[in-house]
Structure formats: C-alpha cells, structure tokens
N, C-alpha and C positions, 0 to 999 in steps of 0.2 A: 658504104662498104658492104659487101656481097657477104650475105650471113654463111657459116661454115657450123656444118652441126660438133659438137664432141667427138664424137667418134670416129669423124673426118681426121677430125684436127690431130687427132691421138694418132692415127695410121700414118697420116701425112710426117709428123712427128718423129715416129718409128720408124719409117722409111728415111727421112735425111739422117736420122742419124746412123743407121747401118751401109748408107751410101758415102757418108766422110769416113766411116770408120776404115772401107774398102778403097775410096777414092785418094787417099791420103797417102798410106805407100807408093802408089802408083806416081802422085805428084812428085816426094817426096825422091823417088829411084829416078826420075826423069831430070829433076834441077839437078843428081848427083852429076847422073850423065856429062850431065851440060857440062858441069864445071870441070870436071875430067876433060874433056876434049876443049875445052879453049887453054886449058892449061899446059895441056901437054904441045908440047913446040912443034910438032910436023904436025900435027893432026891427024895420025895414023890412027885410020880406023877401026882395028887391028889390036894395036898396042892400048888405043882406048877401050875395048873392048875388056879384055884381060883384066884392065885396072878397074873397071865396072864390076867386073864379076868378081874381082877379090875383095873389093870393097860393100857389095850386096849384104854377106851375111853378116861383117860387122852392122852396117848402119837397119837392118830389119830387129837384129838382135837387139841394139842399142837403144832404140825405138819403142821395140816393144814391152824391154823394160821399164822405161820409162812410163810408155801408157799403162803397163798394170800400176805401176807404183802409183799412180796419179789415180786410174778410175778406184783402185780401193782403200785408196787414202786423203781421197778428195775432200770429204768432211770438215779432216785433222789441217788438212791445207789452206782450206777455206776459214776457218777459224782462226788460222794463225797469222794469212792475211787481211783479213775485220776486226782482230781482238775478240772475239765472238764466246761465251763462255754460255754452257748451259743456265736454262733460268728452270729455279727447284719450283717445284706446285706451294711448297710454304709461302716461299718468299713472293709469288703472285699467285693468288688463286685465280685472279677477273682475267687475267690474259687464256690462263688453262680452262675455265668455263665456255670463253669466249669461244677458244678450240676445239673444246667436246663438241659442245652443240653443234657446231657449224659441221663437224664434220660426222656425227651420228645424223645430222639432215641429210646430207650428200652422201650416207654410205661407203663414209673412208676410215681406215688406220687413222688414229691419231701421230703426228707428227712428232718428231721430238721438238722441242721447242731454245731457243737458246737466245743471247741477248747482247747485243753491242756497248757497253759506256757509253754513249756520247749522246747530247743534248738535242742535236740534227734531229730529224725525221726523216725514218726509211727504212725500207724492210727486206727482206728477200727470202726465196725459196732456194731449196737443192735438193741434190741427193739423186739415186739412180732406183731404189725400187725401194719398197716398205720398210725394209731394216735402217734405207740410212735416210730417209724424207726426212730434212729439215725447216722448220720454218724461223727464221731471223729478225728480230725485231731492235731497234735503239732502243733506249731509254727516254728518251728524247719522244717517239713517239707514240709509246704506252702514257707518258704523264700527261702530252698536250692533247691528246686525242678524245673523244668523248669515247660511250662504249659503241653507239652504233658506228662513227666513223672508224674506230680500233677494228670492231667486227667485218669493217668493209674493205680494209687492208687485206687482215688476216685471210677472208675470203677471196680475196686477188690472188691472192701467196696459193694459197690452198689448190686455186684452176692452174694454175701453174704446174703443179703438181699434178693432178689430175689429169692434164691434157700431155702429159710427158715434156713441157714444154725445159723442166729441169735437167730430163738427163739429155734434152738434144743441146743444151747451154755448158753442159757439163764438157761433152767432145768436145764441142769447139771451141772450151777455154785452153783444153790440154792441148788439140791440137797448135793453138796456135804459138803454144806456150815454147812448143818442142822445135816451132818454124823459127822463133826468134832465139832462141838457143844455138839453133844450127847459123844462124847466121850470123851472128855475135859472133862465134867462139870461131866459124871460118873467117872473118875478117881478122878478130885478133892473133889467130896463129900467123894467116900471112902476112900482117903488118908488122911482125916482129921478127917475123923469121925470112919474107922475102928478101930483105935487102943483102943478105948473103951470095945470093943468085947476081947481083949487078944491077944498075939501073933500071939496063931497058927489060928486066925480068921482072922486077922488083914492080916497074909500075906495072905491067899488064899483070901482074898475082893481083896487084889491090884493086885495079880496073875491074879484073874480073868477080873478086868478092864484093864489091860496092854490090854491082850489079845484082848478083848472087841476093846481096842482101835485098836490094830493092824490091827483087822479085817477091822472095820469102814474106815483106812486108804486106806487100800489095796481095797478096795469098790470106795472109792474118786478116786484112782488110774485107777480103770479098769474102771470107770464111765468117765473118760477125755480122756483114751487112746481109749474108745469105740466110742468115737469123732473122726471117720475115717480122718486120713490126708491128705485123697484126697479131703475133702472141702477147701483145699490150692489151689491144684491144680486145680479145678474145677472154683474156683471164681480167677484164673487166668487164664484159658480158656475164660471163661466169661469179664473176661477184655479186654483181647485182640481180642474178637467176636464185642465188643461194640464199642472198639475203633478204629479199625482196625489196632493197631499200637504195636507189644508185643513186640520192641525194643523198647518203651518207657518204659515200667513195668519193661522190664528188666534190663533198667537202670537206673529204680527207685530205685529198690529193692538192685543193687551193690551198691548205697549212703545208702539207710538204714541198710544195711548190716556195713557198720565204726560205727555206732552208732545210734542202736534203742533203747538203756535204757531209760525209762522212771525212773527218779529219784524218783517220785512222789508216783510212783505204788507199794507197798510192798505186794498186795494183788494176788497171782499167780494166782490165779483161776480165778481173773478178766483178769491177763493178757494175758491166751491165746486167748481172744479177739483178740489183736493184732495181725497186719500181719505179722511180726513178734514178737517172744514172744524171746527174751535170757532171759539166765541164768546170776545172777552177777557171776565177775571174780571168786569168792568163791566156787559159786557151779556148775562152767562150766561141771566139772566132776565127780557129782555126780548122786549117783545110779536113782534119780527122772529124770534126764535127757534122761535114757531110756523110758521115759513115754510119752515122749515131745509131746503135739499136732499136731506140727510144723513139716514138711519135711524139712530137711538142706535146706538152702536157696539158694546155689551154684547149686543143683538140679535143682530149681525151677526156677533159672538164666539160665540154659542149656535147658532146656525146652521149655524154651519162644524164647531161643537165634535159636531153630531150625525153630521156621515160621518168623524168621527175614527173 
C-alpha cells in the first residue's frame, strides 16, 4: 500500500466531503427529473419541465432541512442509534488517562468520550470538529482489553479523528440516509395511491418507483464504497505512529475479531463507524458484503504484525 502522508490524507478528506456535499443536490434534482418525465404520459418536455421547477424548491428545501437537522444533531442520533451514553471520568479513570495522554502526545482536544452496554468488542469515532469529536467504546471492550491493546484502539479512534476521516463518514451516512428515505416513501405513496389511475397506470408508477428506488440504492452503495478502505489502514498507521506499539492493535483487533457484534446497532450505515463493522451470521454472504467499508481484518492483522 502506497504510503499517504497526514495531511494528504486530511485535504483529500476535506475535499470529498465538500464535493458529496455539492454533488448530492445535483444527483439528487436529476433522479427528480427522471421520475417526472417517465411519469408523466406524453412525455412533454415542456410540461416536464414546469413540474421540475415546481417541485425544485420543495425538494432543495426539504433536503436541506433535513441535512441541518442531521449535521447538528448527529451525535444525539448516533447515540440513540448504539445506545451509546456518556462515560463520567469517576466511573473510569484508566480509559480517561488512556485519552489524555494519547492525545497531549498527538497535540489534540481531548474528545468527549461515551460508552456502549454491551459485552462485544468495538469502538468508534464521530463528530464534525472539536466541540462535537467523539470517541465510542463497549463495555465489552474496555474489560477484555489489556491497557496497551485499549491504548491502540483508542489511538485508531483518535487518527480517525485527526485525519477528518469522521466528518467525511458523517456526510455520507446522512446522505445516504435522505437517498433511502426518498425512495421508500416514493414507492410507498405510489403503491397505495397508483392503483386509483387503472392498471396499466398503476403498474408503470410502481415500474418506475422500483427503478427510482434501485437507482437511489445503488447511489447509497457507491456513496459507502467511495469511502476508500484505506482510512482502516491509515488510522492504523496512525495508531501505531502514536503509540509506538502495532503489536498492541494487532492484538486488539485478533479479540475483536471472536466478537465485534454490536447487538444494539441494526442501523448499517451507522455501523461502518466502527473499527470493525461485521455482517450478522445471515448475511455474512451476501451481495452488499462486496461493498464493505471495511478491509478483512486478517489483512489489517498482517500489516500491523509486519513493524512488530
């Protein structure tokens, strides 16, 4: 793997995310398009037109309530989807030490720090700049961890952070969130209300939402996998630069590897947060698994195992 400095990585970072945040409308006014003119029965290009531009400033509006609501409450949403509650410095100190240090090494804000219930092993980072940077731990993998392999999580968590790798995961959970929203709620309007129109109306409305919806999927899909996998690899370079120790990560990562499920999380798109993200037993093999955020872990085990 062809080394990528910090600061590369952070630009590169900051630039996809301010190109979905631009390129997103633009898709977004285009599938309207679409669905407008195979809908409409002559296909007057004309009369498509008219209904495009009346319909613009609802769905830009509607949008982009939605993406404020999301970028500045993303935290409150993220927590409600992991169960996720803040952890007080009383009730751990060894995880809050672990955090000072690490990041008065690296020159960062300390994080807020917060904490899952559940017995699994797995972590995660968020947030969009120093007021809302969070870092996510189980329970699970604060008790099973020792402190250098805990330190070499939290240090994974941390370049995450660091490399902006959080707020470019941040856009494209909302974005995707808003694609499947839209096409949900367009197939269920016309599946309930085409059949009013007659058969042959009836089926080309849901012809055209399947489609609609396809697209929108296949969209959520390349929007996750455009989430380059080498920010795995990168915020564990980054772990192991901070800690000086990559046989600690590495032997983090072979315990989270028996069991990183979060029971909690039914939410996937929250999940590729995590340092690791499985699939349940169910859909270990399926077709979305080619899409996976995530570098095999055994990889990312062998990796780290070479500057042991």
């Amino acid at each position: 793997m062809t080394y990528i400095g910090i600061q590369t990585q952070i630009r590169r970072n900051n630039f996809n995310s301010v190109l979905l945040i631009f390129a997103f409308p633009i898709v977004l006014l285009g599938m309207v398009y679409t669905f407008l003119f195979f809908i409409q029965r002559q296909h007057d290009v004309e009369i498509v037109n008219e209904m495009f531009l009346s319909a613009v400033p609802f769905v830009i509006i509607i949008t982009s309530v939605w993406f404020m609501i999301a970028w500045f409450m993303h935290n409150s949403l993220i927590s409600m989807a992991t169960g996720s509650r803040p952890l007080e410095r009383m009730e751990n100190k060894r995880v809050y030490n672990l955090v000072e240090n690490l990041c008065i090494s690296a020159g960062m804000k300390n994080p807020q720090i917060h904490i899952i219930e559940d017995d699994s092993l797995n972590a995660f980072a968020s947030g969009i700049n120093e007021r809302t940077f969070c870092v996510t731990l189980s329970r699970g993998i604060i008790e099973k961890l020792d402190d250098d392999e805990l330190e070499g999580v939290i240090a994974h968590e941390l370049s995450h952070i660091r490399n902006r790798d959080v707020r470019l995961m941040i856009v494209s959970i909302i974005f995707v969130g808003i694609f499947a929203f839209i096409a949900g709620m367009a197939f269920r309007s016309l599946q309930f209300g085409a059949f009013s129109r007659g058969k042959k109306d009836a089926g080309v409305a849901i012809l055209v939402a399947m489609v609609v919806s396809a697209v929108c999927y296949l969209i959520a899909l390349l929007l996750r996998f455009g989430i380059s996998r080498s920010r795995e690899y990168m915020a564990d370079a980054g772990a192991a630069e901070m800690t000086r120790k990559p046989y600690a990560l590495a032997n983090a990562l072979r315990k989270i590897d028996q069991d990183p499920l979060i029971e909690a999380v039914h939410n996937r798109d929250v999940a590729q947060l995590f340092i690791e993200n499985p699939q349940p037993e169910e859909k270990k093999f399926s077709f979305s698994n080619l899409f996976s955020t995530h570098p095999p872990i055994q990889k990312r085990i062998e990796l780290l195992d070479q500057f042991a």
